[in-house]
MDAnalysis code that builds the backbone (N, CA, C; Angstrom):
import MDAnalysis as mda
import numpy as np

u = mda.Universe.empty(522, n_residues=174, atom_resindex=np.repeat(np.arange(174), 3), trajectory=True)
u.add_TopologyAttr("name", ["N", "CA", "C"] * 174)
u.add_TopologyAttr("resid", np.arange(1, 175))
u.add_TopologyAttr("resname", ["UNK", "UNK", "UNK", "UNK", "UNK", "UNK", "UNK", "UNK", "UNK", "UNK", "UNK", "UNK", "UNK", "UNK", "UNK", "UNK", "UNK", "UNK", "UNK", "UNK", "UNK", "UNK", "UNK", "UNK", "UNK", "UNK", "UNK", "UNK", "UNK", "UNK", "UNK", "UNK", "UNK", "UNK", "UNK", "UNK", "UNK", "UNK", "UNK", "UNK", "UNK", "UNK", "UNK", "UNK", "UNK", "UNK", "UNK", "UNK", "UNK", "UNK", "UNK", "UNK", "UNK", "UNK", "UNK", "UNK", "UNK", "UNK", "UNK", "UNK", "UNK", "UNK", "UNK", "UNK", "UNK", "UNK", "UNK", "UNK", "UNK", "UNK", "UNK", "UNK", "UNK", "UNK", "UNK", "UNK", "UNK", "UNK", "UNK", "UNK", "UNK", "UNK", "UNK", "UNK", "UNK", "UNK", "UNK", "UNK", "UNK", "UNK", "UNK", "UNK", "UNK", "UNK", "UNK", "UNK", "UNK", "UNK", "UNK", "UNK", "UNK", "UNK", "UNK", "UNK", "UNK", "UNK", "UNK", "UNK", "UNK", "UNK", "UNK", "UNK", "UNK", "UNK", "UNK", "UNK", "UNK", "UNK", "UNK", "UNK", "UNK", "UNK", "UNK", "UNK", "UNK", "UNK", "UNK", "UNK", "UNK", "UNK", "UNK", "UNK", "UNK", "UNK", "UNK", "UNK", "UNK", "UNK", "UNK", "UNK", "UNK", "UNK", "UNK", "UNK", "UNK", "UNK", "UNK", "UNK", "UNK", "UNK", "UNK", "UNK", "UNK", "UNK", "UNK", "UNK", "UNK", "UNK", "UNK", "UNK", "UNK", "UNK", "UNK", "UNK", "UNK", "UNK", "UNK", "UNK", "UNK", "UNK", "UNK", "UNK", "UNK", "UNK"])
u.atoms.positions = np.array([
    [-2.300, -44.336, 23.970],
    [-1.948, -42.962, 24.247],
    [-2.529, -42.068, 23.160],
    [-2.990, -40.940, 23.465],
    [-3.477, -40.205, 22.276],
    [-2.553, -38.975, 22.331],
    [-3.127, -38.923, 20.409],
    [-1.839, -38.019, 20.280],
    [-2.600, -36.332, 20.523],
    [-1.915, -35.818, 20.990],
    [-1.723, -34.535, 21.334],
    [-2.440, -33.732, 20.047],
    [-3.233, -32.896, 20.988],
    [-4.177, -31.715, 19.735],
    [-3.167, -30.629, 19.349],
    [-3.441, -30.190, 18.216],
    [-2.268, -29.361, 17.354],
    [-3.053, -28.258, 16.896],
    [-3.013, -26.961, 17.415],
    [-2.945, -25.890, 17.468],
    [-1.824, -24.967, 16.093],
    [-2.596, -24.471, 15.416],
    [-1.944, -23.719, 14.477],
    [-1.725, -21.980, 14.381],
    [-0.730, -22.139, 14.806],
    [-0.676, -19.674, 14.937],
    [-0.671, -19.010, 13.680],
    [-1.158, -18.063, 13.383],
    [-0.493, -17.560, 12.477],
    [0.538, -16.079, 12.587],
    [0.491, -15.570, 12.110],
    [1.587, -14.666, 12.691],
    [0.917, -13.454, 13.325],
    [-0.710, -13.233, 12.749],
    [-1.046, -11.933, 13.803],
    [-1.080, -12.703, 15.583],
    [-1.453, -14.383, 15.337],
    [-1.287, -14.901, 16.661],
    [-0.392, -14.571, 17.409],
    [0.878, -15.066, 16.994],
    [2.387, -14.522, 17.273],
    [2.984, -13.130, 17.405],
    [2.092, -12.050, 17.228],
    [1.968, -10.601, 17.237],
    [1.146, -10.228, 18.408],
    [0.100, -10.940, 18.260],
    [-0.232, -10.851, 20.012],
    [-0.225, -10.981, 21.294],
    [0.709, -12.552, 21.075],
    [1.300, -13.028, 22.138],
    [2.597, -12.167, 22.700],
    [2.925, -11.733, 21.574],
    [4.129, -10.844, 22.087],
    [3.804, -9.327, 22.377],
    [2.585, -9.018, 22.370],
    [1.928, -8.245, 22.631],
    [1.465, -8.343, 24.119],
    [0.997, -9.751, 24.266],
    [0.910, -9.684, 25.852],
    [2.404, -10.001, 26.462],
    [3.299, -10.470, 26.341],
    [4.367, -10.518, 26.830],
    [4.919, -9.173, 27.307],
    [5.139, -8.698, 26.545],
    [5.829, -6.530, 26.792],
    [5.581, -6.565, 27.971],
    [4.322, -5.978, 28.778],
    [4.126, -5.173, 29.915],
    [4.412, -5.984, 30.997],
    [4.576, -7.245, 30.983],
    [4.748, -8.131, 31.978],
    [6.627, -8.169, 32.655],
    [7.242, -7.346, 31.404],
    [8.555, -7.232, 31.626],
    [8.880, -6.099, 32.702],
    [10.052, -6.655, 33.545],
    [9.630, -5.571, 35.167],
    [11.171, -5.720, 34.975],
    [11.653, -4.334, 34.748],
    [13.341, -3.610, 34.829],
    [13.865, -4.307, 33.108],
    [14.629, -4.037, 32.802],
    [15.704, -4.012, 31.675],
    [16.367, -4.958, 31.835],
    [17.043, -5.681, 30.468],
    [17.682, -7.054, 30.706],
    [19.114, -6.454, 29.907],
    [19.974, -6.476, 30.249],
    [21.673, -6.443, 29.600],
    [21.670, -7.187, 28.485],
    [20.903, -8.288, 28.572],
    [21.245, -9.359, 27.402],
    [20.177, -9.913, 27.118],
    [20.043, -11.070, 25.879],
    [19.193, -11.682, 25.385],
    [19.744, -12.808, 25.329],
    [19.353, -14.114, 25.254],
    [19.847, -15.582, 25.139],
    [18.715, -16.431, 24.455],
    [18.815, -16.629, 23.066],
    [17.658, -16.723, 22.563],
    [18.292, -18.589, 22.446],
    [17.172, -19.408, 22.399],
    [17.529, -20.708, 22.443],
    [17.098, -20.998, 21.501],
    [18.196, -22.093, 20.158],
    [17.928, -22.333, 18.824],
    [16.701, -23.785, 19.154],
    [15.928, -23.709, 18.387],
    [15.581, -23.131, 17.041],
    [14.708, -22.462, 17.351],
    [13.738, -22.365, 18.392],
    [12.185, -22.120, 18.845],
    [12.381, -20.491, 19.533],
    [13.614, -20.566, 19.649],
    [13.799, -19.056, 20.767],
    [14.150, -18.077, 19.350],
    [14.707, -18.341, 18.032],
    [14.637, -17.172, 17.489],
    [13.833, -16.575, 16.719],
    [13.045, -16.697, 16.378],
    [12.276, -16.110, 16.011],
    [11.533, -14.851, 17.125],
    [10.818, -15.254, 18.138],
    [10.282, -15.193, 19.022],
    [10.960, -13.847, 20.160],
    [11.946, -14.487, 20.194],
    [13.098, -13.759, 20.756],
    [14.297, -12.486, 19.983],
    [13.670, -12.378, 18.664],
    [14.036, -11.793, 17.742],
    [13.152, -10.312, 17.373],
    [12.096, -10.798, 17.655],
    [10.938, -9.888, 18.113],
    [10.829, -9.570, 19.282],
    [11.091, -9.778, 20.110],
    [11.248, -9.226, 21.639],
    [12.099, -8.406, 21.536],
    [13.373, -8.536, 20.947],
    [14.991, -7.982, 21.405],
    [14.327, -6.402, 20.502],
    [14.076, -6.799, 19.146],
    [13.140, -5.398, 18.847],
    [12.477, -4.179, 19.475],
    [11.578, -4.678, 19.844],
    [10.651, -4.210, 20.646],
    [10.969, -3.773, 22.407],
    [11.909, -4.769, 22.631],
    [12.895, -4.026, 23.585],
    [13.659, -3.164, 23.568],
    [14.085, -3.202, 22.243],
    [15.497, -2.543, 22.179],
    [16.365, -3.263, 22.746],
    [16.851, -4.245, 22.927],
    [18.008, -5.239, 23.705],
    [18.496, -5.451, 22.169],
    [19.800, -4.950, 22.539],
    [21.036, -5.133, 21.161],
    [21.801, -6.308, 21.315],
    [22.068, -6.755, 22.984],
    [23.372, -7.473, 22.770],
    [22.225, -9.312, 23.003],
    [22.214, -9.767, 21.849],
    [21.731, -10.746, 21.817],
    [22.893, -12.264, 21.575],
    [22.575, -13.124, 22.426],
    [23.517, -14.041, 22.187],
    [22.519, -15.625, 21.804],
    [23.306, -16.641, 22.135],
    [22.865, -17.895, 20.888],
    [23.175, -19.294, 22.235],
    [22.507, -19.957, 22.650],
    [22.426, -21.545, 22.957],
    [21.850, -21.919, 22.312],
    [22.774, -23.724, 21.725],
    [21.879, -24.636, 21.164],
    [22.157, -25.770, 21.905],
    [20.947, -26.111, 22.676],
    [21.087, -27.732, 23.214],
    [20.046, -28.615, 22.688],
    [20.937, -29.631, 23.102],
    [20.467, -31.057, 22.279],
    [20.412, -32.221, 23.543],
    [19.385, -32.544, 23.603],
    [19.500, -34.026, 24.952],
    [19.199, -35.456, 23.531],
    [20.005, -36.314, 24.307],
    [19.987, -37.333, 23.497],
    [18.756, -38.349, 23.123],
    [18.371, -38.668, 21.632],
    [17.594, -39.315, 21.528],
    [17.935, -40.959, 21.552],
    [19.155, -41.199, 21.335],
    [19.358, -43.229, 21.329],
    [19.267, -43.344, 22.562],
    [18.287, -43.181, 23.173],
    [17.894, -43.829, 24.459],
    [16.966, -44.543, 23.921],
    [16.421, -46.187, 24.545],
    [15.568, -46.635, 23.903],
    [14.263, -46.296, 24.711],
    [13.872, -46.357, 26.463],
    [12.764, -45.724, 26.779],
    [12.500, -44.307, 26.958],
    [11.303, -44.111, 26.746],
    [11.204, -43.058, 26.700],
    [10.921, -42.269, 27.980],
    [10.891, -42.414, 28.384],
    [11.007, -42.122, 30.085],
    [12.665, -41.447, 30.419],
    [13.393, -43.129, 29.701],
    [14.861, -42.908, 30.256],
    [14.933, -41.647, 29.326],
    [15.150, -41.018, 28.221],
    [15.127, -40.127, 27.296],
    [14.843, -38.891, 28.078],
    [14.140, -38.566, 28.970],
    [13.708, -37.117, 29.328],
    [14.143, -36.698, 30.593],
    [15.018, -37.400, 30.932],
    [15.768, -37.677, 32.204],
    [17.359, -37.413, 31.789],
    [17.652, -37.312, 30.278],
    [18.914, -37.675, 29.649],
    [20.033, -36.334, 30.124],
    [20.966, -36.684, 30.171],
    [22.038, -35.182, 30.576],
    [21.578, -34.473, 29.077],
    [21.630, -32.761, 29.045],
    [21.509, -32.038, 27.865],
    [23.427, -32.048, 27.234],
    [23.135, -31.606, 26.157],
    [24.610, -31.913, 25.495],
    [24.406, -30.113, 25.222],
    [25.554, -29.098, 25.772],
    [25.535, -28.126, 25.131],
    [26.224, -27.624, 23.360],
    [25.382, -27.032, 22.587],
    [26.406, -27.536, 20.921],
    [26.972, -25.960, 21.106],
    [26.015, -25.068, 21.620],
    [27.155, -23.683, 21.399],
    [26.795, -22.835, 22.666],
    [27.406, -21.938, 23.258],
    [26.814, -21.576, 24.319],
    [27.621, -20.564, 24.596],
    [27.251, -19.184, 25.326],
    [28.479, -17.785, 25.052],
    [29.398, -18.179, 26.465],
    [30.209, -17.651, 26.243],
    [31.454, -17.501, 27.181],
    [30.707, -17.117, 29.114],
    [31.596, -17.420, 29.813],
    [30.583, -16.518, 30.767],
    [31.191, -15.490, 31.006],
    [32.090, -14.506, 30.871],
    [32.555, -13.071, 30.719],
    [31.054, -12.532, 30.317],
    [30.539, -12.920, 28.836],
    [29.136, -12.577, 28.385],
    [28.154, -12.412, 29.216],
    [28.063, -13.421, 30.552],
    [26.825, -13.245, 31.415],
    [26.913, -12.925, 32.863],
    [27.905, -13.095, 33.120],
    [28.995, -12.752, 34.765],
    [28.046, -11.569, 35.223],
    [27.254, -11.412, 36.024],
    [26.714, -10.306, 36.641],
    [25.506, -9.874, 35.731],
    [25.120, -9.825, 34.578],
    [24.368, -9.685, 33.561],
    [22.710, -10.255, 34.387],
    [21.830, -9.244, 33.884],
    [20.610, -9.821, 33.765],
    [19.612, -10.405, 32.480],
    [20.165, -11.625, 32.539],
    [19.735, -12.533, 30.797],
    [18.287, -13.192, 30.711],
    [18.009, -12.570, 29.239],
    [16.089, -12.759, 29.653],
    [16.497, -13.774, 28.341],
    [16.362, -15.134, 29.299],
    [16.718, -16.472, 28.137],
    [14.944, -16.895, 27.691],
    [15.049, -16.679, 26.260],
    [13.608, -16.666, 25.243],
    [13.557, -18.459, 24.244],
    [12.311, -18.825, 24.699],
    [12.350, -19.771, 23.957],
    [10.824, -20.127, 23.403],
    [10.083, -20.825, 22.133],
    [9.257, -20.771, 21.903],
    [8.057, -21.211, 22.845],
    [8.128, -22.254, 23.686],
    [7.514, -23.322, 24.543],
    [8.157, -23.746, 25.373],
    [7.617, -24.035, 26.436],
    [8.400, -24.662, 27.591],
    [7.280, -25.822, 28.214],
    [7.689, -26.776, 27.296],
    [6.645, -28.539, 27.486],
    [7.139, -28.892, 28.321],
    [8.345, -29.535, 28.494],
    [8.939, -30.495, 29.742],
    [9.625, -29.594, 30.777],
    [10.552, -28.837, 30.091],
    [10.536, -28.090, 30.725],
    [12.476, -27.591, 30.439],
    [12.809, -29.065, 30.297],
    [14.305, -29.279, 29.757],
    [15.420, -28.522, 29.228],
    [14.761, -28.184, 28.430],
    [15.578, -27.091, 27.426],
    [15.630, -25.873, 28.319],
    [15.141, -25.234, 28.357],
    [15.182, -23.963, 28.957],
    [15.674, -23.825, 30.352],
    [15.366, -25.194, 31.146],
    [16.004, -24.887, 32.542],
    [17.305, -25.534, 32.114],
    [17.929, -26.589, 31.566],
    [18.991, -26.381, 31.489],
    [20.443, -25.261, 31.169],
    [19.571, -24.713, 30.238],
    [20.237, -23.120, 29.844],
    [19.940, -21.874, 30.833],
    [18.906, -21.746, 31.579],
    [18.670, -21.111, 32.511],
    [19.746, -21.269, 33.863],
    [19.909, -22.744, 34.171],
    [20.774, -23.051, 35.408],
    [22.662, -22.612, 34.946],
    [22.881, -23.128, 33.328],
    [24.154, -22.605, 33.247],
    [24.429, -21.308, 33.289],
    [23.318, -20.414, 32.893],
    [23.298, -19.176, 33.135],
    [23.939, -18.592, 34.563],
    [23.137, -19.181, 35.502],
    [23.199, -18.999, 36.824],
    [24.649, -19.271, 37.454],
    [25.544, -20.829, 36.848],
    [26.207, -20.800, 37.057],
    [27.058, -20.154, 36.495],
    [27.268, -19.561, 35.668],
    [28.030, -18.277, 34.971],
    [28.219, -17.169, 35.569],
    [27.546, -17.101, 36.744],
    [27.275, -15.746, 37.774],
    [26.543, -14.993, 37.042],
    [25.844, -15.135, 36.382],
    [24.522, -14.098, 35.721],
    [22.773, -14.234, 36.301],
    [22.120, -13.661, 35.893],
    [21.241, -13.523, 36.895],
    [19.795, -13.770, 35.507],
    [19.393, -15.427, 35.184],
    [18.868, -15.671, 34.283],
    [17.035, -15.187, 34.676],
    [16.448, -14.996, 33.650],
    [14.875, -14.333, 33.541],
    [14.015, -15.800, 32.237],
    [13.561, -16.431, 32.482],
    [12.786, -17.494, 30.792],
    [11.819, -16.464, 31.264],
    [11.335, -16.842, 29.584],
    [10.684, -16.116, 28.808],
    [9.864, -17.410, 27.125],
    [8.905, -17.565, 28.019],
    [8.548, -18.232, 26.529],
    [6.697, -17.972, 26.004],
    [6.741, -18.568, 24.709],
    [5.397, -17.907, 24.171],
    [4.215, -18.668, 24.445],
    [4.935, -20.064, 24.509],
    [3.351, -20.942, 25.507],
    [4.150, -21.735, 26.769],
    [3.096, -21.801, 27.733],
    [3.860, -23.052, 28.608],
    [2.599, -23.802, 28.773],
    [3.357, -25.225, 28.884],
    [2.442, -26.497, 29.042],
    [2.617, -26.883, 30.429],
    [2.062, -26.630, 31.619],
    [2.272, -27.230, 32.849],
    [1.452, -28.330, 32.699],
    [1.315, -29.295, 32.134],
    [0.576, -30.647, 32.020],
    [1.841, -31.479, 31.803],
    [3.154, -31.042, 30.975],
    [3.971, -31.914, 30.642],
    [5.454, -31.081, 31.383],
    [5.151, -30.355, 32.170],
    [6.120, -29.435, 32.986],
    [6.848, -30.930, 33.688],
    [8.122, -31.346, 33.704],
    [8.858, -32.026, 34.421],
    [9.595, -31.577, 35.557],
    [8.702, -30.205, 36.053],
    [10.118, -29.126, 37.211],
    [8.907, -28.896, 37.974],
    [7.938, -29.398, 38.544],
    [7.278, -29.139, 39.672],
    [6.383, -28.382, 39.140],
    [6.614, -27.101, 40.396],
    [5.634, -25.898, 40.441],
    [6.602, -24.690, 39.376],
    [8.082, -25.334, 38.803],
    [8.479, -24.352, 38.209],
    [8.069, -24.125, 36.922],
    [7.976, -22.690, 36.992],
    [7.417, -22.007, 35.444],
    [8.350, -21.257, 34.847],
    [7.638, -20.531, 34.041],
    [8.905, -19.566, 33.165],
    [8.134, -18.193, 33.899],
    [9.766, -17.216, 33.854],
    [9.234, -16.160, 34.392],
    [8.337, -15.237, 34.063],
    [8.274, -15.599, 32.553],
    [7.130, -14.859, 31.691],
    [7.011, -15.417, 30.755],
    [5.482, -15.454, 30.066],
    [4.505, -16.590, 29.016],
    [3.359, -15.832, 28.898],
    [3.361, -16.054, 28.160],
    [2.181, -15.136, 27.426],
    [0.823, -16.105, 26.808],
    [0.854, -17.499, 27.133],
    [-0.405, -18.159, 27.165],
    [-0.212, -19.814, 27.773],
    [-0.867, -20.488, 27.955],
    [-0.703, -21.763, 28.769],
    [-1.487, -22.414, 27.891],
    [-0.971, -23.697, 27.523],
    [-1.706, -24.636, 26.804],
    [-1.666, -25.845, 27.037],
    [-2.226, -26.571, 26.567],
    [-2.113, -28.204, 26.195],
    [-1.554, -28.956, 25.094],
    [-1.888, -28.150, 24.034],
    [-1.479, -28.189, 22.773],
    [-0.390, -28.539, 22.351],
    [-0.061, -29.082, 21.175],
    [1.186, -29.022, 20.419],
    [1.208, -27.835, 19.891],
    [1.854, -27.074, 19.650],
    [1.479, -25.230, 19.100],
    [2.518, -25.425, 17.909],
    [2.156, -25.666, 16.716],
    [2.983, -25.096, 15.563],
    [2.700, -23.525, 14.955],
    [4.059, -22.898, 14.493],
    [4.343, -21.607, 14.823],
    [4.167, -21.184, 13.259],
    [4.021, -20.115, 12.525],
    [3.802, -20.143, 11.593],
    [5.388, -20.511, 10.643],
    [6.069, -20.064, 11.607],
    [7.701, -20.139, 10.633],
    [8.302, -21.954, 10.394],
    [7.133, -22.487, 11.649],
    [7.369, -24.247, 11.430],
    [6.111, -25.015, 10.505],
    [5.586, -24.524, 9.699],
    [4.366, -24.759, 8.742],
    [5.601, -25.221, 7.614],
    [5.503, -26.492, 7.148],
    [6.177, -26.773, 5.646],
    [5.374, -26.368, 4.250],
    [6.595, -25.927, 3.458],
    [6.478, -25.100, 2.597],
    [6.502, -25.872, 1.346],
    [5.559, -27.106, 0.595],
    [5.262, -27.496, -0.341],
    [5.758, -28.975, 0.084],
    [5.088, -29.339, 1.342],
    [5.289, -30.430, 2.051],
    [4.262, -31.386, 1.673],
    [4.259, -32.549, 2.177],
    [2.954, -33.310, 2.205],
    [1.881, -32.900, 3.046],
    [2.062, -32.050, 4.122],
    [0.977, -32.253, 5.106],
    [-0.167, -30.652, 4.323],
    [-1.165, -30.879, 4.568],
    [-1.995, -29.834, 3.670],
    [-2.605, -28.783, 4.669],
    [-1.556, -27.995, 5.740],
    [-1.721, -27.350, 6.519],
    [-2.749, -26.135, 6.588],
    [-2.206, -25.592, 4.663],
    [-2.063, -24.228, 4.408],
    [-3.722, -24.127, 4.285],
    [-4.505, -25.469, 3.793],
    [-5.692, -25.135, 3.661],
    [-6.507, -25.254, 4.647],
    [-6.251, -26.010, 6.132],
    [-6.483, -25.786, 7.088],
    [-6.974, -24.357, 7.807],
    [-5.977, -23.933, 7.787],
    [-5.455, -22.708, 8.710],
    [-4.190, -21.705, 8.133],
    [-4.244, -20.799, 7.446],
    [-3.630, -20.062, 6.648],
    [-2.516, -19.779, 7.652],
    [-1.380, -19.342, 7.463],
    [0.114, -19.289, 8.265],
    [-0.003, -17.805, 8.469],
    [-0.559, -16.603, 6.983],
    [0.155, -15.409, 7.230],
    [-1.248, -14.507, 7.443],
    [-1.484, -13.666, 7.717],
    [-2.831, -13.080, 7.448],
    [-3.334, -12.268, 6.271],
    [-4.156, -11.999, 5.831],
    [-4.873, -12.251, 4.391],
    [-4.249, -10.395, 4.732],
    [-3.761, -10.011, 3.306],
    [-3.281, -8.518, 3.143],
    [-3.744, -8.161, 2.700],
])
């Protein structure tokens, strides 16, 4: 199996992508549902630039002691925090996350949405339909399609072993 090509952003990258994201947004969202860890950043800058104040927080986790890996991506998601549904009951929630690879994360939080009686929108900064596990389903808005592993500049380690920084610089030269 080969391993996956790795793509490095730096943050004017991440300034543009969210640059193409904006105009693609069609009516106003009540809420924000940013998904930890990959949705805040990302989604932190959106809510900005939107102006969307009332921002809320999912963190899911699907289990890794599965021993195949197959069985693993198939696994029930475990929710660790997730808002009330009073919070989303009728609400139109533009749930933000960095990537949408399998697809997992985000439709799971997307569908509880739904069942909350709220009316969920994804929103992410790359999608991989090569490793999409939901068909023909996509996110409702993405701002580039890849193959890639995409590390983000805020996931670059900071006096790590790996020698990223001389690669491909994280911030842009001031």
């Amino acid at each position: 199996m080969q391993a996956a090509r790795r793509e490095f952003l730096t943050w004017e990258d991440v300034e543009g992508l969210i640059d193409h994201l904006l105009p693609q947004f069609e009516g106003e969202f009540d809420t924000m549902l940013m998904v930890t860890r990959g949705g805040l950043i990302p989604g932190g800058l959106l809510a900005e630039a939107m102006g969307i104040a009332n921002i809320l927080i999912a963190a899911v986790d699907f289990p890794t002691e599965l021993a195949m890996e197959k069985a693993r991506l198939y696994a029930w998601p475990q929710f660790i925090q997730f808002p009330e549904e009073n919070l989303l009951q009728g609400k139109r929630v533009l749930v933000v996350d960095d990537v949408w690879g399998s697809g997992r994360t985000i439709t799971a939080v997307k569908n509880r949405v739904s069942a909350a009686g709220g009316f969920p929108y994804t929103c992410v900064l790359h999608f991989n339909p090569y490793r999409n596990l939901f068909g023909a389903a996509h996110p409702d808005y993405y701002a580039a399609i890849t193959d890639a592993h995409i590390v983000y500049p805020w996931e670059i380690e900071r006096g790590g072993s790996e020698k990223v920084l001389l690669d491909h610089p994280p911030f842009p030269p001031a």
